[in-house]
C-alpha positions in Angstrom: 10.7 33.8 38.4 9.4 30.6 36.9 6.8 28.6 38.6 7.7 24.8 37.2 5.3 22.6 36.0 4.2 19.5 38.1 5.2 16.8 35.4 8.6 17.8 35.5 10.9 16.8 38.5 12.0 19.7 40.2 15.1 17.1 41.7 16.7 17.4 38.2 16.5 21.0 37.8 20.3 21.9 36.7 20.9 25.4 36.1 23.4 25.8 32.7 25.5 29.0 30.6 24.0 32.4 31.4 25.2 35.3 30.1 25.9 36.8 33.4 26.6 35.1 36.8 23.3 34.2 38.7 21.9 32.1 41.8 18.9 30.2 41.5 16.8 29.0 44.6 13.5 27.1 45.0 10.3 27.5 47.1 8.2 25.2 48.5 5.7 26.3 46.1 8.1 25.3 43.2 8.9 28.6 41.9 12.5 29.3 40.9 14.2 32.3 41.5 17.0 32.9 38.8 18.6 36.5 40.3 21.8 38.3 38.1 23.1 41.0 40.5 24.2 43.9 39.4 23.9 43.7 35.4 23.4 46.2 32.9 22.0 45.6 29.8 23.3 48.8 27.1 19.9 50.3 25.2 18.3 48.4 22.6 17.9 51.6 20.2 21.6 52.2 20.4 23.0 48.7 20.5 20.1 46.4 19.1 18.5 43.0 20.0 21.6 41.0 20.9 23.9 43.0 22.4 20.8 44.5 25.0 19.7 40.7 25.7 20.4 38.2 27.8 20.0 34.8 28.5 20.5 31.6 30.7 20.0 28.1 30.2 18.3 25.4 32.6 17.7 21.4 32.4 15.2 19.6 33.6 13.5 16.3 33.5 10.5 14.8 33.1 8.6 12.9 36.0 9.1 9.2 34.8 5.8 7.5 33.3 4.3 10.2 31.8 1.2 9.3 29.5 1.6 10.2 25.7 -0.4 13.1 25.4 1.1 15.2 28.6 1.1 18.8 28.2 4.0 20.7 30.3 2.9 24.2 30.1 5.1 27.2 30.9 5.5 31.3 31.8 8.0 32.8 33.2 8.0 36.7 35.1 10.9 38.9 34.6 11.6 41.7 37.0 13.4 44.4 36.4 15.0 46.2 40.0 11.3 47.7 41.3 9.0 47.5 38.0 6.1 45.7 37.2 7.1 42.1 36.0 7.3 41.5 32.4 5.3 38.1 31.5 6.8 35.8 28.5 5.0 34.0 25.6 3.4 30.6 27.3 4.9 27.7 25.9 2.9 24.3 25.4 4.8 21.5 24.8 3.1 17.9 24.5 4.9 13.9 24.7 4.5 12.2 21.8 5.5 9.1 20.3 7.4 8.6 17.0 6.9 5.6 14.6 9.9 4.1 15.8 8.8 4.1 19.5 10.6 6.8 20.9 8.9 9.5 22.6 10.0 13.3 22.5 8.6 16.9 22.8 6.3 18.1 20.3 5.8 22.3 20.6 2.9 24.0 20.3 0.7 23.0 17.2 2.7 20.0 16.3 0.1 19.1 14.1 -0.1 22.2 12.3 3.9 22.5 12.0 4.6 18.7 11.2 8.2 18.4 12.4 8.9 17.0 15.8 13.0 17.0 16.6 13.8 13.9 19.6 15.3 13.3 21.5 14.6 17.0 22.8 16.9 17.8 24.9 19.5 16.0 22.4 22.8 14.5 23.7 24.7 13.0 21.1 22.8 13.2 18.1 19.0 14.0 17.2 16.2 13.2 14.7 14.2 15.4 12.9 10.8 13.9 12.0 8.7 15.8 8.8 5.4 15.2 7.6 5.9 17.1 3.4 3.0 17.1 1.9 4.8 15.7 -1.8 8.5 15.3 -2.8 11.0 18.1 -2.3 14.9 19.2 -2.5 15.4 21.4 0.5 18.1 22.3 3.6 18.2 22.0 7.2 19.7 25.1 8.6 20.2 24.9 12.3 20.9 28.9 14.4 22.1 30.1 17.4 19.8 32.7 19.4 21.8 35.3 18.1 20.7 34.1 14.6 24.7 32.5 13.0 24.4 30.1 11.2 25.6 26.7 13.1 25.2 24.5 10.5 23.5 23.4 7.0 22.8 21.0 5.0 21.1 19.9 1.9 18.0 17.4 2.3 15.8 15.2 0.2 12.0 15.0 1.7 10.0 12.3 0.1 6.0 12.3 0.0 5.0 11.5 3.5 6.8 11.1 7.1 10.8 11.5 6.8 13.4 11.0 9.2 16.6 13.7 9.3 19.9 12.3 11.6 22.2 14.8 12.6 25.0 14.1 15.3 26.1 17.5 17.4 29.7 16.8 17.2 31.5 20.4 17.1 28.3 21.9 18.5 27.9 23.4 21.8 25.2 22.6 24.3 22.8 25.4 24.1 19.2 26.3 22.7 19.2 26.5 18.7 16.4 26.9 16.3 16.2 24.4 13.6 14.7 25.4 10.4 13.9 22.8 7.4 13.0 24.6 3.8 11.4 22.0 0.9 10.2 23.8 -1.9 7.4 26.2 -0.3 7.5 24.6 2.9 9.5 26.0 5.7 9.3 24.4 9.2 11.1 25.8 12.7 11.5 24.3 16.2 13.0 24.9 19.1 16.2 22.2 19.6 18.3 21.9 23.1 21.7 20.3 23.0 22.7 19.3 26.3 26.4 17.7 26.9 
């Protein structure tokens, strides 16, 4: 159960992949209700993380003329059959503006992280933006949840705010973490590919 934040239009809410079949409803109270029937996840000490997890995707959008500076705040309850719920990590996520006048998602402590990744969801193609703090060789790695290696590639960061295209031909729409490495710098974001 996820209770959706009022800056985001509940309208555009488009459930996505799952791992198993589900249905999703809506109260008036804007909680959605994602429910997999009958599922049965095999034990994490015998099979590990990935093969005892699961996972679904949904899309939504933002209400239209949002301030800069909007925080979308987030926490989701997990039931399983008749036990207590188990209550995710809260997720803060804030509209910025880049310096080419695009706006985008920053996560939690953008400032403390200095990447932003935008448009986020991506479509077609995405930037990353990184603040290095002096020049640096380094890669971009980017990883599905179950932690394979989608795809990498060498950068150069220069002194100051650098921008990193990447298209997402070949790459499916899901949720991926995007890690950058420059000399003893690493940075990681969150990155949703919708298609």
């Amino acid at each position: 159960m996820d209770t959706i934040d009022p800056k985001l239009n509940l309208a555009t809410l488009k459930p996505g992949y799952g791992d198993n079949a589900f249905t999703t409803t809506v109260d008036e109270n804007r909680v959605v209700k994602f429910t997999f029937k009958s599922i049965n996840l095999p034990w994490k000490s015998t099979y590990g993380d990935v093969a005892s997890s699961g996972m679904f995707i949904y899309t939504i959008r933002l209400k239209p003329n949002l301030p800069i500076g909007s925080q979308i705040k987030n926490k989701a309850a997990i039931y399983f059959d008749l036990n207590e719920p188990v209550i995710t990590n809260s997720t803060l996520n804030t509209l910025v503006a880049s310096s080419n006048g695009t706006t985008g998602i920053a996560s939690n402590n953008f400032a403390e992280r200095r990447v932003m990744i935008y448009p986020n969801p991506a479509g077609n193609s995405f930037v990353v933006s990184v603040q290095s703090t002096g020049d640096a060789n380094g890669s971009m790695s980017m990883y599905d949840l179950s932690g394979r290696v989608i795809l990498k590639k060498d950068v150069e960061l220069k002194d100051g705010l650098n921008g990193i295209h990447q298209l997402t031909d070949g790459i499916q729409a899901g949720v991926y973490i995007l890690r950058i490495q420059a000399g003893d710098q690493q940075f990681s974001e969150k990155l949703i590919i919708v298609k």
